[in-house]
DRENLUMPA-257524 format. One record per residue (C-alpha): x, y, z; residue in three letters. Coordinates in Angstrom, 1 decimal. Layout:
BEGIN
NODE       xx       yy       zz   resn
NODE        X        Y        Z    ALA
...
END
This chain:
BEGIN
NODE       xx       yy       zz   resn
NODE      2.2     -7.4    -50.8    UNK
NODE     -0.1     -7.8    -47.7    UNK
NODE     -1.4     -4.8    -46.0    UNK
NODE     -0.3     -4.7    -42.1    UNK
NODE     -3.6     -5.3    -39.8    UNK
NODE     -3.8     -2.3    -37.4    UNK
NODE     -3.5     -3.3    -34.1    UNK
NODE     -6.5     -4.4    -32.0    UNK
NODE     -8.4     -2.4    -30.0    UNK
NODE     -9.1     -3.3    -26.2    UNK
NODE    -11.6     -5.1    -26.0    UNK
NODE    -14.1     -4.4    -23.1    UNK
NODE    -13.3     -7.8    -21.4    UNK
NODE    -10.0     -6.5    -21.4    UNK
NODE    -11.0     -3.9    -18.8    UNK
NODE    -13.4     -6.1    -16.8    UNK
NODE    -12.1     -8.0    -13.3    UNK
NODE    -13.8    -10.8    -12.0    UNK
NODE    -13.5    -12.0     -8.5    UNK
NODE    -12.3    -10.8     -5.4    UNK
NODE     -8.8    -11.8     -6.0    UNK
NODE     -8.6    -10.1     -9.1    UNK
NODE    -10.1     -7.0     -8.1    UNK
NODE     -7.9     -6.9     -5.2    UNK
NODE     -4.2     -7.4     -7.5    UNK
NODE     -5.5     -4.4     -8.8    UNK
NODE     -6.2     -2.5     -6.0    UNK
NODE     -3.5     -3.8     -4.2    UNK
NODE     -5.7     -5.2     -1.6    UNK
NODE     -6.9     -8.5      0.1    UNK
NODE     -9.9    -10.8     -1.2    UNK
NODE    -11.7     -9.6      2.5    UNK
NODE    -10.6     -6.2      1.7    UNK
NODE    -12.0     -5.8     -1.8    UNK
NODE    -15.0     -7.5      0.2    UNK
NODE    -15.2     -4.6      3.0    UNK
NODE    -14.6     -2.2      0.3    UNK
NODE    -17.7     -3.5     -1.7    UNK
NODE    -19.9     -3.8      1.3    UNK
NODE    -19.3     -0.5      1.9    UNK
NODE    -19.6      0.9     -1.4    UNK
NODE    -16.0      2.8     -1.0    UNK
NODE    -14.9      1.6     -5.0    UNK
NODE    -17.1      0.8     -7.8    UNK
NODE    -17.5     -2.9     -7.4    UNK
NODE    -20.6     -4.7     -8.4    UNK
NODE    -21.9     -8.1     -8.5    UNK
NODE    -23.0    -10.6    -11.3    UNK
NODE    -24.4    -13.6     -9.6    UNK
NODE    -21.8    -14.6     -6.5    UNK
NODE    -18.6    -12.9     -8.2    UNK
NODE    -18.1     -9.1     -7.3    UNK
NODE    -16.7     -7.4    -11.3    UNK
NODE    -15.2     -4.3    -11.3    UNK
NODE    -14.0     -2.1    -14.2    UNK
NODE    -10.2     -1.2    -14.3    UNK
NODE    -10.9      2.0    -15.7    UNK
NODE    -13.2      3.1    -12.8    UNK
NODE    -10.9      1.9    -10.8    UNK
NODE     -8.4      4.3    -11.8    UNK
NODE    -10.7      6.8    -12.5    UNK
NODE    -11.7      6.3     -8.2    UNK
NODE     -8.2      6.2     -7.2    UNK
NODE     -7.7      9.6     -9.2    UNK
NODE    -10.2     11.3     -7.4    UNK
NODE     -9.3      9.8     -4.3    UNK
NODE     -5.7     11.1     -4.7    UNK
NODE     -6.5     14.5     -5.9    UNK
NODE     -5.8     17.0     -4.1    UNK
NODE     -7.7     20.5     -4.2    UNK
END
């Protein structure tokens, strides 16, 4: 009898968005948007060569703290 695998893990490319158009399904935004928004440093969006990355976790973690109130 086999043993059952466990189930993967996520994988850290599993978190990671590349391109503006990504980035932006995500957010719920436009590719300009997510470009204003990264210009302007209002998320955590970076840049590897020409393509802005962003992780979906700080992402969420952003919006959270955005949408908390006090």
């Amino acid at each position: 009898m086999e043993i059952p695998k466990q189930q993967s893990q996520d994988k850290v490319g599993d978190d990671l968005l590349i391109g503006a158009e990504a980035i932006g399904g995500e957010l719920g935004m436009s590719p300009s948007e997510v470009y204003y928004a990264f210009r302007k440093k209002k998320w955590p969006i970076g840049k590897y060569g020409s393509q802005l990355i962003a992780s979906k976790s700080k992402l969420r973690r952003a919006a959270r703290t955005i949408t908390e109130t006090t």
